[in-house]
PADREN-640168 format. One record per residue (C-alpha): y, x, z; residue in one letter. Coordinates in pm, 1 decimal, padded with zeros to 6 digits. Example, Ala and Ser with C-alpha at 12.3 -4.5 7.8 and 13.67 -1.06 7.14 Angstrom:
2
yy; xx; zz; kefi
-00450.0; 01230.0; 00780.0; a $
-00106.0; 01367.0; 00714.0; s $
This chain:
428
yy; xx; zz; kefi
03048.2; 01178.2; 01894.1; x $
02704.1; 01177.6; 01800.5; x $
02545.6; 01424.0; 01550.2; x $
02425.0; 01291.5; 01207.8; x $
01996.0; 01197.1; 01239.4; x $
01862.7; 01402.3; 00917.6; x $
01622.5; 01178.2; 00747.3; x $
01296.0; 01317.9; 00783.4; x $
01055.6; 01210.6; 00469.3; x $
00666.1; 01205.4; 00507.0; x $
00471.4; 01483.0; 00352.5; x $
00355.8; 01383.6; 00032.1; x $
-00033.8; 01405.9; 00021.3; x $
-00223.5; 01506.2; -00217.2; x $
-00277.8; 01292.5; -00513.8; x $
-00485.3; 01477.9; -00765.0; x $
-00814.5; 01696.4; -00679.5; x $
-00943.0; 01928.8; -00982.0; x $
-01204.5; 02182.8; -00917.5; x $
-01317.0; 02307.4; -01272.5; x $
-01590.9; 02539.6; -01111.3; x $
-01788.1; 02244.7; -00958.5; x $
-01684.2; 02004.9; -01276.5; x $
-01511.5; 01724.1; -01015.3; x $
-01154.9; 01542.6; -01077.0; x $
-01038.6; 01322.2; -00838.7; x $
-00757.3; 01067.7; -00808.3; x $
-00636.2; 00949.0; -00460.8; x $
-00657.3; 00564.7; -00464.7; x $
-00325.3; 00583.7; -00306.6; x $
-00135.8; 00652.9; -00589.2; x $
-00246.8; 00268.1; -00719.8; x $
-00133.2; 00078.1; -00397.1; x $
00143.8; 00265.5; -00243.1; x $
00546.0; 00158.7; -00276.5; x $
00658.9; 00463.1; -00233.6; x $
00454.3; 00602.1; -00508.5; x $
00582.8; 00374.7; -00752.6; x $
00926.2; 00455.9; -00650.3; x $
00871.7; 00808.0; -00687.2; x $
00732.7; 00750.7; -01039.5; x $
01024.4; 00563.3; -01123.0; x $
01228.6; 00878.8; -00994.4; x $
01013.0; 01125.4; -01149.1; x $
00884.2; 00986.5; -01503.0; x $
01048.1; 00682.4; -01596.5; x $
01390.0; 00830.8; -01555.7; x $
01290.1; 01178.0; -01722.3; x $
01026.3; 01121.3; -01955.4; x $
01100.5; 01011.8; -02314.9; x $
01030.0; 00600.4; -02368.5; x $
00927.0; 00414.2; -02645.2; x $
01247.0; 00159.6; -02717.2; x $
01131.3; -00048.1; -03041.9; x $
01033.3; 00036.7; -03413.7; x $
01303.3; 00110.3; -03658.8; x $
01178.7; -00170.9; -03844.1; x $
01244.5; -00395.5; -03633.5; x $
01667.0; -00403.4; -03705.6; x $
01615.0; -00383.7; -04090.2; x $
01995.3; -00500.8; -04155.2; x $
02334.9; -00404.4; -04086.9; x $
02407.2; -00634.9; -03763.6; x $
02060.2; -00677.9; -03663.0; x $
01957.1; -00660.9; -03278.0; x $
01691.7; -00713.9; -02995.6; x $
01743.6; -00643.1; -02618.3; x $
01463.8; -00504.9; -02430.7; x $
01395.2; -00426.1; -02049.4; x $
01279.9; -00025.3; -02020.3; x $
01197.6; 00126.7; -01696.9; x $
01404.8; -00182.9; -01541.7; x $
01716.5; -00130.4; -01745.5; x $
01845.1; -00362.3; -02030.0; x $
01903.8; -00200.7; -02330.9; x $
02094.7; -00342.5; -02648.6; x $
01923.4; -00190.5; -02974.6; x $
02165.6; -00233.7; -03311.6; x $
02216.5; -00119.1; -03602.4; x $
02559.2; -00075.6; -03719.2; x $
02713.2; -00152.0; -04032.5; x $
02647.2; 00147.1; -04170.9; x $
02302.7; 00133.9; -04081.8; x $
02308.8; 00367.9; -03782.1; x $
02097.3; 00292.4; -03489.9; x $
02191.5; 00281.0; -03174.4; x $
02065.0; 00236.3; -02792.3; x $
02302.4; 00109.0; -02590.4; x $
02340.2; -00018.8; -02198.1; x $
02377.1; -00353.4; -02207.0; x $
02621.4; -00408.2; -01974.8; x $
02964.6; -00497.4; -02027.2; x $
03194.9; -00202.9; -01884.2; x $
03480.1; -00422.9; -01777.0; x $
03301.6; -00577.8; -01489.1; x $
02968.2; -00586.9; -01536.2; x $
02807.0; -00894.1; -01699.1; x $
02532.0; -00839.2; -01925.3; x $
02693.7; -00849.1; -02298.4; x $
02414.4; -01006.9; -02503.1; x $
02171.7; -01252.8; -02392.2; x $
02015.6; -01324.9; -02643.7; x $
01631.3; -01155.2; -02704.4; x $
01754.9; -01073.6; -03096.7; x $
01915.4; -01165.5; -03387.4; x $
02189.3; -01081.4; -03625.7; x $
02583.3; -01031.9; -03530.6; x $
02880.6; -00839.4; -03634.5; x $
03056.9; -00809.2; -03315.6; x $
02905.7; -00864.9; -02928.9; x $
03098.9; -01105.7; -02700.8; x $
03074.7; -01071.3; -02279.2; x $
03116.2; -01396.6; -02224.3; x $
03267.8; -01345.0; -01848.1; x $
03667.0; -01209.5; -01995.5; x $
03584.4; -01198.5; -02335.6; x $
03567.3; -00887.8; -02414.0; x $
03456.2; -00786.3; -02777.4; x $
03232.9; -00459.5; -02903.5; x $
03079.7; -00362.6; -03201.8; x $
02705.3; -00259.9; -03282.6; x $
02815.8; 00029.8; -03228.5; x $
02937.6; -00013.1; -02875.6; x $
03273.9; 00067.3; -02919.2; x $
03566.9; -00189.5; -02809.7; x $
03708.6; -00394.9; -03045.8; x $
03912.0; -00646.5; -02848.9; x $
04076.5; -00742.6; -02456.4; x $
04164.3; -01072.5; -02398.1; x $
04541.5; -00998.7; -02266.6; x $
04550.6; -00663.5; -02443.2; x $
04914.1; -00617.6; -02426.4; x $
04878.1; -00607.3; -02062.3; x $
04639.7; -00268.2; -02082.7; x $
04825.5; 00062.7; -02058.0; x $
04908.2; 00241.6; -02433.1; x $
04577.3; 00406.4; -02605.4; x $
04343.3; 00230.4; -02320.7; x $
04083.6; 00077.3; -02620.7; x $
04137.7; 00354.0; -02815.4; x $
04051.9; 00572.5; -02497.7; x $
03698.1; 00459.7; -02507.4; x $
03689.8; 00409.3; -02102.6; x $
03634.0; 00064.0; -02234.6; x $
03326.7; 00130.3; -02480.8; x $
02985.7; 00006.3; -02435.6; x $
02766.4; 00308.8; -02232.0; x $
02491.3; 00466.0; -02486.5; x $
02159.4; 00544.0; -02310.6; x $
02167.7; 00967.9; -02289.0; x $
01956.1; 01042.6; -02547.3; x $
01807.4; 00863.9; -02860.6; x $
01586.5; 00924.0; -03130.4; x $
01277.3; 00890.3; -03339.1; x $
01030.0; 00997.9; -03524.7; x $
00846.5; 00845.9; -03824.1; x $
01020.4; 00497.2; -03766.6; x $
00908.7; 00516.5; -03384.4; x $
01223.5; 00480.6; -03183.5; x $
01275.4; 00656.5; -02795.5; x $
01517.9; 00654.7; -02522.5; x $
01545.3; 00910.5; -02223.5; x $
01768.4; 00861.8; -01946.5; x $
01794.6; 01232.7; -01884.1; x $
02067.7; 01399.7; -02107.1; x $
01941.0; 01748.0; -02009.3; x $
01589.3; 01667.8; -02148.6; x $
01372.3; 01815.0; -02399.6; x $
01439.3; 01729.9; -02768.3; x $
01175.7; 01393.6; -02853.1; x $
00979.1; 01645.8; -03094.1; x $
00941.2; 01897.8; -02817.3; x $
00850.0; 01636.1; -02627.0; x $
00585.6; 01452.5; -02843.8; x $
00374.6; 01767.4; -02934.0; x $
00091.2; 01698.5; -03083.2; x $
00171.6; 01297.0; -03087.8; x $
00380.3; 01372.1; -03349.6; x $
00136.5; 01430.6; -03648.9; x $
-00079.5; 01097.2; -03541.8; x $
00240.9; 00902.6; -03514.2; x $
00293.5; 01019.9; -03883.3; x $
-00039.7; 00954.8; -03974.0; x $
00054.2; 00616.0; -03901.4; x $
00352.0; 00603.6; -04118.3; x $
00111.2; 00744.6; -04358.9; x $
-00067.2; 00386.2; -04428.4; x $
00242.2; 00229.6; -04608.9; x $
00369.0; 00319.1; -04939.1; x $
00708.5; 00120.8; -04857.4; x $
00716.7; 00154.7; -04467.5; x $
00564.4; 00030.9; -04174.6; x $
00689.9; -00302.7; -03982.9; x $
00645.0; -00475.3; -03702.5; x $
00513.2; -00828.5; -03784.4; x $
00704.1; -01087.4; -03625.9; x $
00638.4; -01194.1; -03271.1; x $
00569.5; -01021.7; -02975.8; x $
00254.3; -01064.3; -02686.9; x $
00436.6; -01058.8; -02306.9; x $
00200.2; -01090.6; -01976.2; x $
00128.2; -00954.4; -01641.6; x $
-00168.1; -00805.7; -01527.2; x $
-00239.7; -00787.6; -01122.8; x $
-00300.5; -00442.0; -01182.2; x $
-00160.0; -00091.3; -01132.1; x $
-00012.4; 00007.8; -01475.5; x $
-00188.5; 00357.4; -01437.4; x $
-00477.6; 00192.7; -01494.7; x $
-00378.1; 00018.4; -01810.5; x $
-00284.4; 00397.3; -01917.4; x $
-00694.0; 00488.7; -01813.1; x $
-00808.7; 00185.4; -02019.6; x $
-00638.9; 00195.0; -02287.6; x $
-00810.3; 00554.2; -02381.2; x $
-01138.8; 00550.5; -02196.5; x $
-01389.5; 00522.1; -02483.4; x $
-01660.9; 00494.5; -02168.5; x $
-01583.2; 00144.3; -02109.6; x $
-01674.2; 00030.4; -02431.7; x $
-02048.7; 00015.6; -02451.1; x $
-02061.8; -00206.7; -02152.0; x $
-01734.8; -00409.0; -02060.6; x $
-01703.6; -00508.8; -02433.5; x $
-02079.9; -00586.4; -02468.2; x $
-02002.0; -00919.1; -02601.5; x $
-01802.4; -00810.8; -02892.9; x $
-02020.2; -00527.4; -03009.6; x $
-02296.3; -00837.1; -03034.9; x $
-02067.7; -01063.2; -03199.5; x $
-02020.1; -00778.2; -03462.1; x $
-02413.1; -00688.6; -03492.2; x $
-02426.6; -01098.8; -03572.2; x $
-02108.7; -01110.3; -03835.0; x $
-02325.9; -00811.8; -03998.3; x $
-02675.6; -01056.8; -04038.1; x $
-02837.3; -00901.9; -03721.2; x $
-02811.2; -00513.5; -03842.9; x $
-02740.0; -00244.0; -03566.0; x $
-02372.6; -00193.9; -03573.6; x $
-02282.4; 00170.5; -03636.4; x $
-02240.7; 00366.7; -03304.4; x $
-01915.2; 00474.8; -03211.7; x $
-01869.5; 00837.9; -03250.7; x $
-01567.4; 01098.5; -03227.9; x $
-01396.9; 01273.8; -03004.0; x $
-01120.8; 01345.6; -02799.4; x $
-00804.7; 01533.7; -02812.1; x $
-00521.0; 01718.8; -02577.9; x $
-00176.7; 01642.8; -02805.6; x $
00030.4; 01825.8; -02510.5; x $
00235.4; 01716.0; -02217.4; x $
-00021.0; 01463.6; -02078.5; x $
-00061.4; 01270.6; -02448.7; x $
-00363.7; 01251.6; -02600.6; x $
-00572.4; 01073.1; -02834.2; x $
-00925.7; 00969.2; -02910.8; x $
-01081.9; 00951.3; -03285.8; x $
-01392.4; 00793.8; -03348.4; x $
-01590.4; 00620.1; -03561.5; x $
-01680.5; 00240.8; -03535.0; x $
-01873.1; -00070.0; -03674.4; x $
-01552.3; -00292.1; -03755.4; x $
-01357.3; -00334.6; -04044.5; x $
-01000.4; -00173.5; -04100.0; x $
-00789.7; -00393.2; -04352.6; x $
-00594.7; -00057.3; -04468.1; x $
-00950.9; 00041.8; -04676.8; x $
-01285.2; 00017.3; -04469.0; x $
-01448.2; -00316.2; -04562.2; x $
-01728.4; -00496.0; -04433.0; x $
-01956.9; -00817.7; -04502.8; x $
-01711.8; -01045.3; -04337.6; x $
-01406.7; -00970.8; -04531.4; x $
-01610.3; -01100.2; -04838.4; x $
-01537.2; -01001.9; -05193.9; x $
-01206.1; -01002.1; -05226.6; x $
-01197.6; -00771.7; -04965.5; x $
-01393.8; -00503.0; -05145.0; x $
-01172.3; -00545.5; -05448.7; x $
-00838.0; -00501.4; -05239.6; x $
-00983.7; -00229.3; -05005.0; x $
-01116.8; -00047.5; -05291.7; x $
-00737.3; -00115.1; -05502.8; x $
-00609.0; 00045.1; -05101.8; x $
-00835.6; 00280.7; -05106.1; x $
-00728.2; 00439.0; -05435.7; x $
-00379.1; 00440.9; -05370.0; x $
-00408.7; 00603.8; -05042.8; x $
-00629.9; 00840.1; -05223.6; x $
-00384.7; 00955.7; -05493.3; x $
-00068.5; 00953.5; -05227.8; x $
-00263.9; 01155.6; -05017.8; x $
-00538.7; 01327.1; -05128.4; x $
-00904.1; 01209.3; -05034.6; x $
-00951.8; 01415.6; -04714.9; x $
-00635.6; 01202.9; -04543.9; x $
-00742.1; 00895.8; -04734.5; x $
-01080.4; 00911.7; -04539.1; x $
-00921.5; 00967.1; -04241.3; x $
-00679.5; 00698.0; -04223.1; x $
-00931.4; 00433.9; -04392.7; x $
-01260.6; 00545.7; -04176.1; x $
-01110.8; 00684.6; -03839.1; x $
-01001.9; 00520.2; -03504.7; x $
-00731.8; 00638.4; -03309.2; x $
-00623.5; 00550.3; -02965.5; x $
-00333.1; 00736.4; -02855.9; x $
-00122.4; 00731.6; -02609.6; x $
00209.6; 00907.6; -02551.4; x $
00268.6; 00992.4; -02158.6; x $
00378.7; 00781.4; -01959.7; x $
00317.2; 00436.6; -02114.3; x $
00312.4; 00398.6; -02490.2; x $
-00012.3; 00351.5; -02634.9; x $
-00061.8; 00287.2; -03003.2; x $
-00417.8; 00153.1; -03105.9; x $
-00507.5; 00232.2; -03491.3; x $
-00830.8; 00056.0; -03496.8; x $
-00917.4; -00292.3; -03646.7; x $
-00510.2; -00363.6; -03635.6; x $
-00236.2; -00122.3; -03504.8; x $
-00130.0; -00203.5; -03189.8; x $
00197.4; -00077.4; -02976.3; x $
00209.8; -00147.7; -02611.0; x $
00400.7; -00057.4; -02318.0; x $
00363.5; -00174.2; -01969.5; x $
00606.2; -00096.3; -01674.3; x $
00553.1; -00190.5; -01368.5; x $
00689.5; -00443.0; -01088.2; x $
00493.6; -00375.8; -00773.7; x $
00228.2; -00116.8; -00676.4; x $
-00060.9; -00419.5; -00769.9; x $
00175.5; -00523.6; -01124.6; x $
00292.1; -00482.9; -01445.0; x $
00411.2; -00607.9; -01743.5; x $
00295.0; -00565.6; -02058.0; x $
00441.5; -00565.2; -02409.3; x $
00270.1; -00552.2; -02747.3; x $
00340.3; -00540.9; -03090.6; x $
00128.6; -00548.3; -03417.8; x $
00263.4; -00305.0; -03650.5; x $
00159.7; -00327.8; -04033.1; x $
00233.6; -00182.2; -04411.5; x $
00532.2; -00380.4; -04556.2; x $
00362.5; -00408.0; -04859.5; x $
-00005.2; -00554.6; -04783.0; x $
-00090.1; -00882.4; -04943.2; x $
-00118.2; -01205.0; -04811.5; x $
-00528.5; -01125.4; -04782.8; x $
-00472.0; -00813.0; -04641.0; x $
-00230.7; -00890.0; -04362.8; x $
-00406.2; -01272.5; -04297.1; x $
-00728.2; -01078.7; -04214.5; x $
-00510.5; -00799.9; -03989.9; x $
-00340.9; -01065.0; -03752.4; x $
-00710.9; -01214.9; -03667.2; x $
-00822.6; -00886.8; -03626.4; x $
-00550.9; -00860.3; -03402.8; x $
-00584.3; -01156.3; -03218.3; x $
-00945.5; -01163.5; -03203.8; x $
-00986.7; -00832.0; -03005.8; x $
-00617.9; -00687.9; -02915.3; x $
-00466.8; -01043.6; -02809.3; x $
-00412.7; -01171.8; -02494.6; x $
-00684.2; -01457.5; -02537.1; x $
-00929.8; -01198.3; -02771.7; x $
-01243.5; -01010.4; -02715.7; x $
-01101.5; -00716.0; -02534.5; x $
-00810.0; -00797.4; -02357.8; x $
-00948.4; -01056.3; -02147.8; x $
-01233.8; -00823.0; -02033.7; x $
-00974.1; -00504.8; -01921.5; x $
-00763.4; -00752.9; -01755.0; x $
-01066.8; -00852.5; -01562.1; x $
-01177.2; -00522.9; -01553.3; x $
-00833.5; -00373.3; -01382.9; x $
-00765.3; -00636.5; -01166.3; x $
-01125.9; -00574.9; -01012.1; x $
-01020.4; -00213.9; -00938.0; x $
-00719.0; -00300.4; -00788.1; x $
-00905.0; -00572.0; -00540.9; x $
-01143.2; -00266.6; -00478.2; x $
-00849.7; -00051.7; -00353.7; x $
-00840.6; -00236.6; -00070.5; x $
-01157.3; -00037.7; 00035.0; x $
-00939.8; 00264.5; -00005.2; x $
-01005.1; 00362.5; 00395.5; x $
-01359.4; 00393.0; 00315.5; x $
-01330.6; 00488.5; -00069.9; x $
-01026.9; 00669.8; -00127.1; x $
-01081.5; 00831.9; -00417.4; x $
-01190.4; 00774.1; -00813.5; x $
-01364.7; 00998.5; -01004.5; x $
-01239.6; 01116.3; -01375.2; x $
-01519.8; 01414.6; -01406.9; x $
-01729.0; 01275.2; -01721.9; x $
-01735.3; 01559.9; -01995.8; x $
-01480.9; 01874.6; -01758.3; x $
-01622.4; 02199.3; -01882.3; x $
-01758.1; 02085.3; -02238.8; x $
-01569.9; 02289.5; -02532.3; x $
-01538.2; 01947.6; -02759.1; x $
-01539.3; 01609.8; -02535.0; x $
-01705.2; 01317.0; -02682.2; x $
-01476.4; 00997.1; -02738.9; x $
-01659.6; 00853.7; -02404.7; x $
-01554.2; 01125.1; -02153.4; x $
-01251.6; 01184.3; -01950.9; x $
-01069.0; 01441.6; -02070.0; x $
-00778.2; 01229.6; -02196.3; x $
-00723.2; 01092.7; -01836.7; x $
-00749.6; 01395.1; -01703.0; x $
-00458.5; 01528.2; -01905.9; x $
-00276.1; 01159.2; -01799.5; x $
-00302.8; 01261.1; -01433.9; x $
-00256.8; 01613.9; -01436.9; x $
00074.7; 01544.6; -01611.9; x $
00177.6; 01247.1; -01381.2; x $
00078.7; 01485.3; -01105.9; x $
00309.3; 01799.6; -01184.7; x $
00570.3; 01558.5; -01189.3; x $
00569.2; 01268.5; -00923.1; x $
00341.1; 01495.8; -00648.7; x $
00484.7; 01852.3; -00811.4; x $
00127.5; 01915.6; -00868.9; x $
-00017.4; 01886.5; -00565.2; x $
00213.4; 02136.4; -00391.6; x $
């Protein structure tokens, strides 16, 4: 009889170069074009780290419900009757089927529609088909409840999911991420909510370079040249204001950049374009956020940027309009993204009218800025197919300065030193 073969894995390789003394960070190009990598990542993040699942305003009634695909799972979000929330698996335990099918709505029970089987919003079992032929106590057993994911919970209306039940707590987890999430919150006097609708698309791209993008304040000067002109135009040819700030390590591979910029902010920072009524309700914003808050948060919220983003793949623009994405992806060259505008409940028609083409004109799919990262990322990814003779990228801009500008690098070098201790166990 033959012996078992032991399966013999590859070495992993090193991923991640740092060498603070000479001021050079490196990224292997590997880690964009390699299956195993993504598996690994899947392995080593996605089922560990803590994942953005939907905003708590998004279920506002007793019944209310929208599925969503995370880290390739289907999840069931609900609230209950009693206005819990819940994250649930959204698979029927009987045999299998997915429960609901539908993207969301409003319901006061959940029908599998392979036997019939009937749950609650709360998961639990509320009907067999044939029940009298089930053993005493089985439904009231809960063998035959719908699965919750491990863990749930949020934080200032921002709703996560981990598939690890021996991980952190979410506030341990957020760190710093937790007083700019709240910042956000802080706009509304009534709540923030997601405005209705939803952006979904594919980018030929690796989704850690989405993660790059989406807080490289670098980029900005040149790949979204065309806006910044558009803007010195809406403004009767004067020289927008530069963008300034800076950026910041919020812990555990998040971190955030806040800056100054040119365009206008429909919670309180006005410009030409939104005309006079726009003073008169930014200044009427202003005021309240002023006496909520006190003026030093006032300015902050009404005057500041921020570009955040929570490791691995929520990032939450505050700048013209508040924008939540996630992105996941499908193949070492693909991913899928997901975005949501977020808003006070209780702006006016005005206010929110002029948010949405914000929104649109820059954020959106079809915008100013979206258009030119897609381009941008896609580019990169064609130019990994040099990797032989250019294997490695370059993250160095600002390592060694005591307060990085907004344009250097130090937020994706806190990105890939996280993603490194975990999928490569930091180079080791």
């Amino acid at each position: 009889m033959n012996s078992p073969t032991a399966v013999i894995r590859p070495p992993r390789q090193e991923m991640v170069r740092a060498d603070a003394g000479r001021g050079i960070f490196q990224v292997s190009r590997r880690a964009f074009v390699d299956a195993g990598v993504m598996e690994r990542e899947y392995d080593a993040i996605f089922e560990r780290c803590w994942l953005y699942l939907g905003h708590e305003s998004e279920l506002p009634r007793p019944g209310d419900f929208v599925t969503r695909t995370v880290a390739r799972r289907n999840i069931l979000f609900t609230r209950d009757a009693k206005g819990a929330l819940h994250a649930l698996f959204n698979t029927c335990p009987h045999r299998g089927a997915t429960v609901c099918r539908e993207d969301k709505g409003n319901a006061k029970v959940f029908q599998c529609f392979y036997h019939g089987w009937v749950f609650g919003c709360d998961g639990k079992l509320k009907g067999q088909p044939g029940e009298e032929s089930y053993t005493e106590g089985h439904k009231q057993s809960g063998v035959g409840n719908l699965t919750p994911v491990p863990r749930f919970a949020s934080h200032a209306g921002f709703c996560f999911i981990c598939f690890d039940a021996d991980a952190v707590p979410l506030t341990e987890y957020l760190a710093g991420a937790k007083e700019i999430l709240e910042l956000i919150a802080a706009h509304s006097e009534s709540g923030m909510t997601i405005v209705e609708g939803a952006q979904q698309y594919a980018i030929r791209a690796n989704w850690k370079l989405l993660a790059e993008n989406s807080v490289d304040g670098y980029h900005a000067l040149t790949t979204h040249a065309s806006y910044l002109d558009y803007l010195k135009n809406m403004a009767g040819g004067l020289v927008p204001i530069p963008l300034s700030g800076r950026s910041f390590d919020l812990g555990n591979g998040h971190a955030v950049l806040e800056y100054k910029a040119p365009w206008g902010r429909p919670i309180a920072q006005w410009v030409p374009m939104f005309g006079e009524q726009g003073k008169h309700e930014m200044d009427a914003i202003y005021a309240r956020l002023a006496a909520r808050l006190g003026d030093d948060k006032a300015r902050r919220i009404a005057s500041h940027n921020r570009n955040m983003i929570v490791f691995p793949n929520l990032v939450i623009n505050d700048i013209m309009a508040i924008t939540i994405r996630t992105f996941y992806p499908v193949a070492p060259g693909q991913m899928m993204v997901n975005g949501w505008a977020l808003a006070p409940r209780e702006e006016s028609d005005w206010a929110r009218k002029y948010r949405l083409f914000n929104f649109l004109e820059f954020l959106g799919p079809g915008g100013f800025a979206t258009p030119d990262d897609v381009e941008a990322l896609e580019s990169c990814q064609q130019g990994f197919a040099n990797a032989g003779g250019a294997a490695w990228s370059d993250i160095s801009k600002g390592m060694g300065k005591p307060e990085p500008a907004y344009d250097d690098e130090l937020q994706m070098r806190l990105f890939w030193t996280r993603w490194n201790e975990l999928v490569n166990g930091g180079g080791q």
